[in-house]
C-alpha positions as semicolon CSV with decimal commas, in nm:
position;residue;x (nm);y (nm);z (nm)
1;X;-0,327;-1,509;1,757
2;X;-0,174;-1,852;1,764
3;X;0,169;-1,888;1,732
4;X;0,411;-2,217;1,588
5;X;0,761;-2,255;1,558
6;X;0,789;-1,878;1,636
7;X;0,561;-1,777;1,314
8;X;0,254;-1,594;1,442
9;X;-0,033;-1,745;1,317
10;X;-0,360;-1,586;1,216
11;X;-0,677;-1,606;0,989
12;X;-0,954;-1,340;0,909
13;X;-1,219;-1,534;1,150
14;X;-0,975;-1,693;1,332
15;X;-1,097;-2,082;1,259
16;X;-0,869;-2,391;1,405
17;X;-0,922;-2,580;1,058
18;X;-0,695;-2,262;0,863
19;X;-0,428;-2,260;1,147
20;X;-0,380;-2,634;1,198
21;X;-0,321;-2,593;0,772
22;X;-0,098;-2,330;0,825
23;X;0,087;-2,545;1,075
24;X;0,124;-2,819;0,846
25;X;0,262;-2,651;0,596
26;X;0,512;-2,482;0,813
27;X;0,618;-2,858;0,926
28;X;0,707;-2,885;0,557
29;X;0,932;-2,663;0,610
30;X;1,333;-2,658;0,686
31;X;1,462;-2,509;0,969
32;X;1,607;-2,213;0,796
33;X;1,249;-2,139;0,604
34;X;1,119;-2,135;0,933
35;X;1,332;-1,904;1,114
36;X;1,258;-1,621;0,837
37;X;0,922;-1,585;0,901
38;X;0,762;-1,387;1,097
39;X;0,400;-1,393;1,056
40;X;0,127;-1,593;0,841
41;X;-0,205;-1,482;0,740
42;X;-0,473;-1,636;0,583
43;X;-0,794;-1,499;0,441
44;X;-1,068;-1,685;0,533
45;X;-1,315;-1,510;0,326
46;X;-1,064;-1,587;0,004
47;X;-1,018;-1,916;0,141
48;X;-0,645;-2,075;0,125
49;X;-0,507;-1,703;0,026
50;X;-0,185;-1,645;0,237
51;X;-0,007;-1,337;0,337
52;X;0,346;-1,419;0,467
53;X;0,591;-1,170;0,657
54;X;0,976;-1,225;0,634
55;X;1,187;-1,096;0,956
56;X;1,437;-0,865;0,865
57;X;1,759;-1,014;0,750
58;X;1,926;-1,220;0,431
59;X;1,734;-1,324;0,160
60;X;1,763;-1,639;-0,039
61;X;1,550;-1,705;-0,352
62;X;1,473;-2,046;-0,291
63;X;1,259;-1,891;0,033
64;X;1,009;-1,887;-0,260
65;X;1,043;-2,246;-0,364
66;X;1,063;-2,346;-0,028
67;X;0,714;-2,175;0,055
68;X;0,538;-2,273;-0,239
69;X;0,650;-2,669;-0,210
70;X;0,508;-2,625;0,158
71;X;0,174;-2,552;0,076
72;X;0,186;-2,788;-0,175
73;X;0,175;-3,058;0,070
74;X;-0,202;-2,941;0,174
75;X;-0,343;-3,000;-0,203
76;X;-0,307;-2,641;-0,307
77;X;-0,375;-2,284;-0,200
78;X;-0,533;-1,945;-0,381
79;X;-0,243;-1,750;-0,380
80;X;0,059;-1,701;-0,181
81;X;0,153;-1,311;-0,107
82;X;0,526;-1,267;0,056
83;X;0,642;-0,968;0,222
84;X;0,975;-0,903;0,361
85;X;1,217;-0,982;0,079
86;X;1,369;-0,742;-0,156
87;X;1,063;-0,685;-0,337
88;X;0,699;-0,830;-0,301
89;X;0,616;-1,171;-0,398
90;X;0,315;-1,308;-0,524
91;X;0,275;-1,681;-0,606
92;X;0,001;-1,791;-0,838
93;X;-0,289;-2,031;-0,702
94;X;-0,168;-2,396;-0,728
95;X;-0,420;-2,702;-0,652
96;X;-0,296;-3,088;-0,727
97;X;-0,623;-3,123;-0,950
98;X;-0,480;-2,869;-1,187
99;X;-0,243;-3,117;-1,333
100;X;-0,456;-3,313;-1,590
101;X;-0,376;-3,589;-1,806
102;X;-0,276;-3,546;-2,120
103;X;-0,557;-3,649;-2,277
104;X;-0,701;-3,332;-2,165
105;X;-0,442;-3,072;-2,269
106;X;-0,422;-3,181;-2,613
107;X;-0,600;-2,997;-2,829
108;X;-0,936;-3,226;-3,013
């Protein structure tokens, strides 16, 4: 297990290319986001699916915005699952492909 800024790091098959993304992302992150976490999974054979562990303590909503602009700055991820928080958190895939131009979201 690999461990930045104090956030345990770890995948399913433990490959360098998943925790150098998770280490990006966590970069992206302020200080505060940071110091919340505990631990970050990701599920290799999901690909770019994310469990993340909150350390005990306050909550904040904008934890959630915070994570999900964070992996925003790799393209995209599967899903986001957060633990830790007053109730479980799930945050729907996101990609930067899956904002089209208009001229495909109209209807023809």
């Amino acid at each position: 297990m690999n461990a930045h800024h104090g956030i345990q790091l770890d995948s399913r098959y433990s490959l360098e290319a998943e925790i150098k993304d998770m280490e990006r992302a966590i970069g992206a992150m302020s200080q505060l986001l940071r110091s919340r976490i505990e631990s970050i999974w990701c599920d290799s054979k999901a690909c770019a699916v994310y469990d993340i562990t909150f350390r005990p303590g306050p909550w904040d909503d904008t934890f959630i915005d915070g994570i999900r602009n964070a992996f925003g700055t790799l393209g995209g991820h599967n899903g986001i699952h957060i633990q830790g928080g007053p109730s479980p958190v799930f945050i729907a895939p996101e990609w930067d492909e899956d904002d089209f131009p208009d001229s495909h979201t109209k209807n023809r």
